[in-house]
Each structure stands twice: as structure tokens, then as C-alpha cells.
C-alpha positions in Angstrom: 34.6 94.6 -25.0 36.2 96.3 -27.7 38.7 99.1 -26.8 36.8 101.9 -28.5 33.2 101.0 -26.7 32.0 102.7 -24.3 32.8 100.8 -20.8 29.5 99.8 -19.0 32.0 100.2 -15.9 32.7 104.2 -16.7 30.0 104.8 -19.2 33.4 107.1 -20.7 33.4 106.9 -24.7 37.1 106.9 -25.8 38.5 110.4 -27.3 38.1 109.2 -31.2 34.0 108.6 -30.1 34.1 111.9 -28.4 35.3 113.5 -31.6 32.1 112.0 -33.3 30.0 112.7 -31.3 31.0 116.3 -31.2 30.2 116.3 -35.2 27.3 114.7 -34.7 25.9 117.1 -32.2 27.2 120.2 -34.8 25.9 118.2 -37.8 22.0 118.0 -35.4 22.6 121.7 -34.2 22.3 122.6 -38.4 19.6 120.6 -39.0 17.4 122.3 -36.0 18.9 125.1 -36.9 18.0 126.1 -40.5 14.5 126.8 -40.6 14.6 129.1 -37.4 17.0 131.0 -38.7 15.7 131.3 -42.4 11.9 132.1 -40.6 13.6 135.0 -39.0 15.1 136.4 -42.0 12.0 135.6 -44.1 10.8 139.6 -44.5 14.2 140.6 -45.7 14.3 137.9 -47.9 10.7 139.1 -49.7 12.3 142.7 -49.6 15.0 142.2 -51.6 13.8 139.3 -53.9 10.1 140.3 -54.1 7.8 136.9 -54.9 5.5 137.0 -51.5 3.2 135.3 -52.9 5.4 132.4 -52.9 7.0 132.7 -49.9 5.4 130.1 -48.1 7.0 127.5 -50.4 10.5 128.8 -49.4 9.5 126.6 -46.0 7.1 124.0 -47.9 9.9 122.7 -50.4 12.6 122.3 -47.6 10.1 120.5 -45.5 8.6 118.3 -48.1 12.3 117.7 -49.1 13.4 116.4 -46.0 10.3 114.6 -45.1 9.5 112.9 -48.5 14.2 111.9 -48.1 14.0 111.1 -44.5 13.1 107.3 -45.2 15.2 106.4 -48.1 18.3 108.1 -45.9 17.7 105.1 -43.1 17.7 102.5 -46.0 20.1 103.5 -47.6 22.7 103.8 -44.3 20.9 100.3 -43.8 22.1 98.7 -47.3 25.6 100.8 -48.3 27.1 101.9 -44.8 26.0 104.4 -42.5 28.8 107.1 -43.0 29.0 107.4 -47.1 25.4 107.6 -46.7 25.4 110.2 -43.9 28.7 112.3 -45.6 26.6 112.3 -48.8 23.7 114.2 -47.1 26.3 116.5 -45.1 27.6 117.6 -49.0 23.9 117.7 -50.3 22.9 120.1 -47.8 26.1 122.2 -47.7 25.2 122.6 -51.5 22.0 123.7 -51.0 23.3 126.3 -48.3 25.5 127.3 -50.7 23.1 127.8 -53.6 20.5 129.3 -51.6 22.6 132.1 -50.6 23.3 132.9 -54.1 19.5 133.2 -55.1 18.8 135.6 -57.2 14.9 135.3 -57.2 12.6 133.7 -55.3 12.0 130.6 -58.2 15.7 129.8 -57.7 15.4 129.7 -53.7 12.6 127.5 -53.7 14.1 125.5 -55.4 17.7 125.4 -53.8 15.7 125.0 -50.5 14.5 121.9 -51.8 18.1 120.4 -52.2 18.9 121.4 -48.7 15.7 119.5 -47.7 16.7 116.5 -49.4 20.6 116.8 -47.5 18.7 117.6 -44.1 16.4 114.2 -44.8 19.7 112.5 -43.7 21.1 114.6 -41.3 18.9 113.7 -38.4 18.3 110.0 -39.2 21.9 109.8 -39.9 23.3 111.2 -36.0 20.5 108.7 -34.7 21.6 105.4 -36.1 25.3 106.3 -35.5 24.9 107.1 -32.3 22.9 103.7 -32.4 25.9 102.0 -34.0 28.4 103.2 -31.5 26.4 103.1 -27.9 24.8 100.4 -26.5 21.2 101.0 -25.7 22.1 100.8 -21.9 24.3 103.8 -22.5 22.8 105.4 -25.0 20.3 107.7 -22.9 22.6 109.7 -21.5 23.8 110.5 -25.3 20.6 111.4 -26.5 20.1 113.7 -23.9 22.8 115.5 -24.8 20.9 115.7 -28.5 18.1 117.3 -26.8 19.7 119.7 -25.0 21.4 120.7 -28.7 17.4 120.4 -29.7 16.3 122.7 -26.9 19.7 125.3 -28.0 18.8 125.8 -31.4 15.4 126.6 -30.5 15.7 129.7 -28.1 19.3 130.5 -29.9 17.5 130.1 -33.7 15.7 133.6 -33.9 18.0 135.1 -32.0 20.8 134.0 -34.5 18.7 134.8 -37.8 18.1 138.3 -36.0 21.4 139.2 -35.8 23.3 137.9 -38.7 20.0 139.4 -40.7 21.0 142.8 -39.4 24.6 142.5 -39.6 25.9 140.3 -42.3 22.7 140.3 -44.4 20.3 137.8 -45.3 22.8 135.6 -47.5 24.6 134.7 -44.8 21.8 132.9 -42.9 22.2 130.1 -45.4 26.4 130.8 -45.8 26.9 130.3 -41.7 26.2 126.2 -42.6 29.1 125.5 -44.9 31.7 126.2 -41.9 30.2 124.5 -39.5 29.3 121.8 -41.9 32.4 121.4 -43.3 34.3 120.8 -39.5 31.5 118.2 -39.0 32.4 116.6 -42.1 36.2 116.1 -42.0 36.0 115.2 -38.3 33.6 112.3 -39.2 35.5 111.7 -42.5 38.8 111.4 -39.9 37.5 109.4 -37.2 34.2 107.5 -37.9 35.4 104.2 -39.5 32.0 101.6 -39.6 32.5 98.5 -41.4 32.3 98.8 -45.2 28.2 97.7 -46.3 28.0 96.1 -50.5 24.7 94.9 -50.7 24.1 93.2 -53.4 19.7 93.9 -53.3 18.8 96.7 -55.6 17.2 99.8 -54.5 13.1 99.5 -54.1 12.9 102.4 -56.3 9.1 101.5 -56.9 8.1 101.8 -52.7 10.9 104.9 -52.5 8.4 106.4 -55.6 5.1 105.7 -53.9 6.3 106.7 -50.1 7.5 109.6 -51.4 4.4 110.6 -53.6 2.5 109.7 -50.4 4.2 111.6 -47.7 4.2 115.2 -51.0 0.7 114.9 -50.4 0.5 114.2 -46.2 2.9 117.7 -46.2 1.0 119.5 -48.7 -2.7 118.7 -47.6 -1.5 119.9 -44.4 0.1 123.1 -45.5 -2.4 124.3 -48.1 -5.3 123.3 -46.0 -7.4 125.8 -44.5 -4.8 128.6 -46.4 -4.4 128.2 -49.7 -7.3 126.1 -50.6 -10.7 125.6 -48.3 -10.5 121.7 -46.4 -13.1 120.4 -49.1 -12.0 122.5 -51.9 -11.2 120.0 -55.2 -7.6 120.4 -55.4 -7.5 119.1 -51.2 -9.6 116.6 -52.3 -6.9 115.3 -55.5 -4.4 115.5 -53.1 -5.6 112.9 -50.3 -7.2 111.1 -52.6 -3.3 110.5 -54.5 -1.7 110.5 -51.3 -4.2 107.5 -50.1 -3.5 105.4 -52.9 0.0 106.3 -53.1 0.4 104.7 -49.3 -1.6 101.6 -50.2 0.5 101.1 -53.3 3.6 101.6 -50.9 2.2 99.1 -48.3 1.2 96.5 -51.0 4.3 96.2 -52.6 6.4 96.7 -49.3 5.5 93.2 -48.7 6.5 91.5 -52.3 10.1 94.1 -52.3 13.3 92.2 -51.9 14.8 94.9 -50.1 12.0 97.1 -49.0 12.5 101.0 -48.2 10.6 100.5 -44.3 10.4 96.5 -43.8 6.6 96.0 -42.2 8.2 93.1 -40.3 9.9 96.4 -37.9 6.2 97.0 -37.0 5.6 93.5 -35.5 7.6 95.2 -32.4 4.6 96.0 -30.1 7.7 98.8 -28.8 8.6 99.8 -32.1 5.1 100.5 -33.5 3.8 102.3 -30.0 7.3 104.7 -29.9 6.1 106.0 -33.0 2.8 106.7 -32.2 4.4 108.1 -29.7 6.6 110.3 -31.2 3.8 111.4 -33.7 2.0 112.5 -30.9 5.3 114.6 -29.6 5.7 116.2 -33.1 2.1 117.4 -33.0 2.3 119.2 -29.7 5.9 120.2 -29.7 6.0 122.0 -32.4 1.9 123.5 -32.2 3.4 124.8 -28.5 6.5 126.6 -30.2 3.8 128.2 -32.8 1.2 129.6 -30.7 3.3 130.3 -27.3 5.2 133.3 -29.0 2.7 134.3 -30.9 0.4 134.6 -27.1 3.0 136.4 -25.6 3.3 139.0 -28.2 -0.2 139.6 -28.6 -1.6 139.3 -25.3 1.5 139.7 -22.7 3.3 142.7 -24.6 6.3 140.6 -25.2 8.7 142.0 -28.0 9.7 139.6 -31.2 12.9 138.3 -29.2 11.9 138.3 -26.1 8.7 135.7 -26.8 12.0 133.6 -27.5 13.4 134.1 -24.6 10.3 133.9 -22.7 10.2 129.9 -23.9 13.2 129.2 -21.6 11.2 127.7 -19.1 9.3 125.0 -21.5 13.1 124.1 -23.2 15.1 124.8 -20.3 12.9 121.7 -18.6 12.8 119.6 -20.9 16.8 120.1 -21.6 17.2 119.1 -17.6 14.5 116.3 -18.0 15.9 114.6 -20.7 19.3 114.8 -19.3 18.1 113.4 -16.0 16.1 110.5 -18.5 19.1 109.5 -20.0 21.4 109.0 -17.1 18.5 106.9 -15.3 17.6 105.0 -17.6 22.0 104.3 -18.0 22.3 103.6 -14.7 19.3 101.4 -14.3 18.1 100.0 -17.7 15.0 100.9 -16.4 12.5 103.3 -19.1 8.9 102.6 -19.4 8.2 105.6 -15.8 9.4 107.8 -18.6 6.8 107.4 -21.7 4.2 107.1 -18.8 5.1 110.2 -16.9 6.2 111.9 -20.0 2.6 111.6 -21.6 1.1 112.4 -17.9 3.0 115.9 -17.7 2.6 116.7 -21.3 -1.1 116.5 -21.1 -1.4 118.4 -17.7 0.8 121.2 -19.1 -1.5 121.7 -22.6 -4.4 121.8 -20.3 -2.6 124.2 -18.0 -1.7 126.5 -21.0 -5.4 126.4 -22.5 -6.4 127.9 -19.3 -4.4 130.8 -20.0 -6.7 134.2 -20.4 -5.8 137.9 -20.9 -5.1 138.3 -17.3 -2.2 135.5 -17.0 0.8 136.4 -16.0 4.2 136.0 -17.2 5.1 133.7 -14.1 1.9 131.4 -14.0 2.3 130.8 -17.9 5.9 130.0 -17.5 5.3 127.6 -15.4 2.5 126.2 -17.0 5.5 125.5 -19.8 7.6 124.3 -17.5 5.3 121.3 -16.8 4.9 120.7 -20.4 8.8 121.1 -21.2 9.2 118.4 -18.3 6.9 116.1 -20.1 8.5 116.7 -23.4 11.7 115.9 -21.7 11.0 112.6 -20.2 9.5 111.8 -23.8 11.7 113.1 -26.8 14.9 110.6 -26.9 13.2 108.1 -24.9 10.8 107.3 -27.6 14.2 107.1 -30.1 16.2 104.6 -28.0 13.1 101.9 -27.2 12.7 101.9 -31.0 16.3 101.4 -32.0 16.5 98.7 -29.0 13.4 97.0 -30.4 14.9 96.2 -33.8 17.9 94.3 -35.1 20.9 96.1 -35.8 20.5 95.8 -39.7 17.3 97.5 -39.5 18.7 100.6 -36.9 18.6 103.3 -40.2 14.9 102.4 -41.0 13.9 102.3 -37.5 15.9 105.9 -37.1 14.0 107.1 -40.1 10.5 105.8 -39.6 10.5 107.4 -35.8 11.9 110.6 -36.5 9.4 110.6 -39.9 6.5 110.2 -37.6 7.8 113.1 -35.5 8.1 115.1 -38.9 4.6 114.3 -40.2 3.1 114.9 -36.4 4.3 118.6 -36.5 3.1 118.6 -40.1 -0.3 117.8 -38.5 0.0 119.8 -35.3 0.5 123.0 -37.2 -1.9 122.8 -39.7 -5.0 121.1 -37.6 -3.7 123.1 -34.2 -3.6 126.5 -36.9 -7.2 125.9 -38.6 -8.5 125.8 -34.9 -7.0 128.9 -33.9 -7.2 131.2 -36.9 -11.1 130.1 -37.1 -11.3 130.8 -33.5 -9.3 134.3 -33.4 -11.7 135.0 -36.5 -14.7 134.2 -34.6 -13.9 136.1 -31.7 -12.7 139.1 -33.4 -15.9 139.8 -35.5 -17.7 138.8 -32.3 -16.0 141.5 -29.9 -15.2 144.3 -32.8 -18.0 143.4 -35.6 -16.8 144.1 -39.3 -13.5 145.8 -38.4 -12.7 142.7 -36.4 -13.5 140.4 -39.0 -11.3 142.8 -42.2 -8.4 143.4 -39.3 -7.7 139.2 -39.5 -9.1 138.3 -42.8 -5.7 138.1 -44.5 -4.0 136.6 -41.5 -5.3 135.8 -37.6 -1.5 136.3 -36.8 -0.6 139.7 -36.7 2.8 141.4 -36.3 3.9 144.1 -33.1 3.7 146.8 -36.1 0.2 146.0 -37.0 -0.8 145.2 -33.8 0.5 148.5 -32.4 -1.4 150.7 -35.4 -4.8 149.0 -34.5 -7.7 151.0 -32.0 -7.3 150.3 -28.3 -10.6 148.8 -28.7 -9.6 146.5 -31.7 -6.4 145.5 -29.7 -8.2 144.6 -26.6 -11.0 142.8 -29.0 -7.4 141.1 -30.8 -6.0 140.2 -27.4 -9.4 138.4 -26.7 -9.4 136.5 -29.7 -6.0 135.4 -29.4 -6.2 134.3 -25.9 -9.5 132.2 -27.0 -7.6 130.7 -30.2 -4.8 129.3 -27.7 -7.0 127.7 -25.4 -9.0 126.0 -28.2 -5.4 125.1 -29.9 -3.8 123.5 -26.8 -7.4 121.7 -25.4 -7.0 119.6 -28.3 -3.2 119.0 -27.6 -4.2 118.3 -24.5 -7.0 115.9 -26.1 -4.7 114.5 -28.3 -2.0 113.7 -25.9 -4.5 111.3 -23.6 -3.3 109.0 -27.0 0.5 109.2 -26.1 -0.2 108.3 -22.5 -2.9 104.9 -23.3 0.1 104.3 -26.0 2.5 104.3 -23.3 0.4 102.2 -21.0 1.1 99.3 -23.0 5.1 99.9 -23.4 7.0 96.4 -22.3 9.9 96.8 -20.7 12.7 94.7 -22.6 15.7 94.4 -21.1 18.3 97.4 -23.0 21.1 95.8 -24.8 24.0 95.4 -23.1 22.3 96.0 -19.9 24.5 93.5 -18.0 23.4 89.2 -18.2 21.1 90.1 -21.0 21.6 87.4 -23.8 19.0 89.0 -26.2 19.8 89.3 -29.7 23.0 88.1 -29.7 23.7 87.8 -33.5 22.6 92.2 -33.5 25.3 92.6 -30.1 27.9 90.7 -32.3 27.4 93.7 -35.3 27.4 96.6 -32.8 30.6 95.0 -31.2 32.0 95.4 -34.7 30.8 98.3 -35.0 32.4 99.7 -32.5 35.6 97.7 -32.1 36.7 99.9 -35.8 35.8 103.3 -34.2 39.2 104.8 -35.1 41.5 106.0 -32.2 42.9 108.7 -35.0 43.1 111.9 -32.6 
């Protein structure tokens, strides 16, 4: 074995891989990161720059950005080397930080936002297929863990960040606080990660990079302007699927006659590959619908303050930062994974039934508990679904299988929010003009999610009637999560176990072992 892997005997990376993975965790930490902290500084943004009525495409650009990148990232890591490709998103983003704290109207934020989308694209596929380059699948569990636990830290640490630098430095520097840490990530990688040298001499599919692209604008913005901006059979929704359908055949069709395709179909041939991201679809569309409606319950019907509904989601990401960890050094220590999807999908489908349950009466305990379950579910499932991927293709395909599964993670929280968000602001709305007749229905008209200061100027009776309707939006939001999940867990039914690479005798792949070996072996020792 080279003298940079990681020993099978001591699972103990050398210092130099320390050192990259350190910068890779930074690098995921501002990727998770951003948007919390942005969301959070949102209302001081409008104050100063005015525009509301475009501030939900501060969030839509940088998400259609990143989504619409993620894909050609993977290929091009694939084709041209993994680290120019992954230092060139590192400096996109950075830019776009940069830019976006020097916005001087809201035009000019949008659109830096979406050059930080289009560096964050890379960011996360980029920290998966290294991590893929450098650890064998046998060890790599453990690793990944360690990514969800930086997952699980920028969530409960995001609003709490963007609170206080929004207070104390002011809103510019909720963009600024990237380019240090960026920049440490980027000269410790530029130091220390040395992957052989890629010159492909295929050109880039510049036709399927068009049409995926054009196809996953329209996924992202059929699912943001649906049921808000335009009605769900309202003309322009109707443009927009029907572009975004032909744009996806287009892309399939001609993904097959491509020299070098931008997602090469023959990845999906893996019955693994192709059921991990269903899978991790499915974990998008929960995942992120929980972190949406949870805070948003406890507020409203619990009496929880702004920061402490964050805090309050410690039990869901505190067990799933355990879970995961646990995950990892199993499936290490045993090469041993497919209990995980299975029991993952179980847990995750108990706790979203668990939390529809939830009424105005529940208590803080039983309802953090109820997200510990579902944490624990999300734990066993969110790296997991990452590694069987990567260790069901080749190693020349490791960017587009890191980009296709965290782009069906992207495009299920797309899908979770919107679909999970038409359910509960019809039902709030239902409920509201149910309970408190036409003041109900005027109190929610503009929005079904309403802040502690509105919330606190309405009538006791129109609060308790609020309370009602929110508590009857969540259970209708996580029944179909709960619905929805059943898929994850008949998905994971039908995982094969195949043998991790470099789980011991296994002599699988052997031409894919002989590039990670490489790989690995020119890891510099440079600290």
C-alpha cells in the first residue's frame, strides 16, 4: 500500500491527508453554511437595499446556480483533474462572496448570488469525490461521518451565526466571513492535495451541459414559483414543465450519441447506483421539509423564540450526527452497509409519522423525541447513500457519480419544500378561515407563515385559531413525508451488498483499485 493511504490495519490517514481533509471539511462547512446565514440576515438586507419584491430570488438564483453547476462540476473533476476543478469553484465562490457584500441594490445581489451558486455547484461534489480519491470505500464511512456531523454543525450554528454577525458587524459581512475561511481551505489544498495530472483529449458535451442545465432552471423554478408566484396550472407553470420536459429528453437522447457525456447513462446500469439516488432524493425531500416546518411549529404553537426553534432542533441533528458517526465506523470495521439504508428508511418513516401526530398540546419533550427518531434515521442514511454510489462505479466516473447523488439530494429538497409547502400553507389557510372566518382567512392571505411580531399583535382568539392551523398544516406536511419515505425503505429493500473496495480479499475492479492506489500514493507528505 502506498505510504500516504490510509492503513486498513490503523484506519490512520497520514498528517498531509489530515490536512486535506481538514480543508475539505471547512470548504463543506461554507457550502452548508451560506444560505443559513444569508436567510437570517434576509430582513436587514431588504431594509437597507429595498427590492422585496424580489427577494425571493436572492435564494432562487444561488440555488438554481448551484443545482443547474452541480453536474458539469463532477465531469469536469472527471475529465481535467479533480483539484483545478475543485480550486476553480473554491475562487468562483469566494468571488461571489466577495461581490455580494459589495451590492449596492438588490439587481446586483441577485445576480452576484448567482456566481456564488455556480462556485458552490462544485464545492460539495468536489469534497465527495476527493474524499473518494483518497479513502477506500472500506474506510471511507467513518470520513463521511465526520461530513455529517460538519452537515448537522452548520445547521443549528447557521442562524445563530447570521444572528450575530447581522447585529454586530452588519449584513455585509455575512457574505465577507467566506473569503477567510475560504482562502485557508484553499492554500492548504493548493499545498498538500497533489492527484495525478488529467488531459483529456474529449471535448466538453457542451450540447447535454446546455439541455441539463435548461432542464434542471425549470425543475428549480416550477418548484419555487409554484403555488407562490404563479397558481400550479397557471400558463407560465405550464411553459416551464413543458421546456423543462423536453429539455431532459433532449439531454437523455443525446447522452447516448456524446463522446464524453456530462452523466454517462451506463452509471445507471448499477442497480446500487441508480437505488442510492432514489434514495437520496427521497432524504433531500424530507430533510430539508423537517428543517422548514419544525421551527416554524415550535414558534407558532410551542412559544419558542427565533433562536431558540434552532436550538430546539438539537435533538433531530444531534442523532443523526451520532448515527452517522456510528454508520461509518461499522460499516469500516465490517464492510458490512445494506442494515443501514433499511433501518435508516424504517426510522425515518416512523419519525415523520411521529411528528404528524403532533397537536397543540405536545410537549417540548415528546416532540423532541419524535425528532430524535427521525434524526436517527437520517443518520444511518445521509453518507451511506454517498459511499454505495461511489463504490458502485469505476473510479473514472467517481465526480459524476458525486454529482448525480448529491444532485438528486438538491432537486429532492427542491421538491420537499415546495410540494411539502403547498400542503401546509393550503392547509393553515383552510383551517384558519375555518376556526376564525374572514379574519382568519385576510390574517394568512399574504403568507401562512407568520413572524413572533405578527403573531404576538394578533387576537388571542386569532392566535389560538393560528396555533390550530399551524399544528394541522404539519401533520398534513410530514404524513406525506412519512408517505413518501415508504419509497426510500422498498428502494432499500432491494440494495445488494457488494463487497467495499479494499475490504480485505476482494479482487473487484482491479483496474479502478490500481487509479485510487495512484491516487493516493501522490498525496503529498508536504506538512
Amino acid at each position: 500500500m502506498a505510504d500516504n493511504a490510509v492503513p486498513a490495519e490503523t484506519g490512520k490517514p497520514p498528517r498531509s491527508v489530515r490536512v486535506v481533509l481538514l480543508a475539505l471539511m471547512i470548504t463543506m462547512m461554507l457550502a452548508m453554511l451560506d444560505n443559513m446565514i444569508v436567510g437570517t440576515a434576509m430582513p436587514t438586507i431588504v431594509g437597507e437595499l429595498g427590492g422585496l419584491q424580489h427577494l425571493s430570488w436572492v435564494v432562487t438564483a444561488y440555488t438554481l446556480a448551484t443545482a443547474a453547476s452541480t453536474p458539469l462540476w463532477g465531469k469536469l473533476g472527471d475529465m481535467y483533474g479533480r483539484k483545478g476543478a475543485f480550486m476553480t469553484s473554491i475562487v468562483i465562490f469566494l468571488i461571489g462572496s466577495a461581490l455580494s457584500g459589495m451590492a449596492q441594490d438588490m439587481g446586483q445581489l441577485i445576480g452576484f448570488r448567482a456566481v456564488q451558486g455556480l462556485g458552490a455547484g462544485g464545492l460539495m461534489v468536489g469534497v465527495m469525490a476527493i474524499i473518494g480519491d483518497l479513502i477506500p470505500p472500506r474506510e471511507r464511512g467513518k470520513y463521511q461521518g465526520m461530513m455529517a456531523g460538519v452537515m448537522a454543525l452548520a445547521m443549528i450554528g447557521g442562524p445563530l451565526v447570521g444572528g450575530t454577525i447581522t447585529d454586530h458587524w452588519g449584513w455585509r459581512w455575512a457574505f465577507y466571513i467566506n473569503l477567510p475561511l475560504g482562502i485557508v481551505a484553499l492554500l492548504a489544498i493548493s499545498a498538500v492535495l497533489h492527484l495525478p495530472r488529467k488531459l483529456s483529449q474529449a471535448r466538453i458535451d457542451y450540447l447535454g451541459a446546455a439541455l441539463l442545465t435548461v432542464g434542471i432552471t425549470s425543475i428549480v423554478l416550477v418548484t419555487t414559483w409554484g403555488g407562490s408566484e404563479y397558481a400550479w396550472s397557471s400558463a407560465r407553470i405550464m411553459e416551464v414543465i413543458g421546456i423543462g420536459v423536453a429539455s431532459l429528453v433532449g439531454f437523455l437522447f443525446w447522452q447516448t450519441k456524446a463522446a464524453e457525456p456530462v452523466v454517462p447513462l451506463h452509471i445507471f446500469r448499477s442497480r446500487n447506483f441508480s437505488l442510492m439516488s432514489t434514495i437520496g432524493f427521497i432524504t433531500g425531500f424530507v430533510m430539508f421539509g423537517a428543517v422548514l416546518f419544525l421551527p416554524l411549529y415550535q414558534q407558532a404553537v410551542q412559544g419558542a423564540s427565533a433562536t431558540n426553534s434552532g436550538l430546539l432542533l438539537l435533538p433531530m441533528l444531534g442523532a443523526m450526527l451520532v448515527v452517522s458517526m456510528v454508520a461509518g465506523r461499522v460499516t469500516t470495521n465490517s464492510g458490512r452497509y445494506k442494515v443501514f439504508p433499511v433501518v435508516g428508511s424504517v426510522l425515518m418513516v416512523v419519525g415523520l409519522f411521529l411528528l404528524s401526530q403532533m397537536d397543540t398540546d405536545t410537549t417540548r419533550f415528546t416532540s423532541g423525541v419524535y425528532m430524535a427518531v427521525l434524526g436517527a434515521g437520517m443518520g444511518c442514511l445521509m453518507q451511506i447513500t454517498m459511499l454505495v454510489a461511489q463504490n458502485s462505479v469505476e473510479m473514472r466516473d467517481m465526480g459524476v457519480a458525486s454529482s448525480t447523488t448529491t444532485l438528486a439530494r438538491t432537486l429532492g429538497s427542491s421538491f420537499g419544500v415546495a410540494i411539502m409547502g403547498a400542503l401546509f400553507n393550503n392547509r393553515v389557510q383552510h383551517v384558519m378561515t375555518e376556526r376564525a372566518g374572514v379574519l382568519g382567512s385576510k390574517i394568512t392571505q399574504q403568507s401562512a407563515q407568520l413572524d413572533a411580531k405578527s403573531l404576538e399583535k394578533l387576537p388571542a382568539a386569532a392566535r389560538e385559531a393560528y396555533q390550530h392551523a399551524v399544528s394541522a398544516g404539519t401533520h398534513s406536511a410530514f404524513l406525506l413525508g412519512a408517505i413518501v419515505g415508504v419509497a426510500a425503505l422498498l428502494a432499500a429493500l432491494f440494495v445488494k451488498e457488494v463487497p467495499l473496495r479494499g475490504a480485505g480479499p476482494d479482487k473487484r475492479d482491479e483496474d479502478a483499485a490500481g487509479d485510487a492506489a495512484e491516487a493516493r500514493t501522490t498525496v503529498a507528505e508536504a506538512v
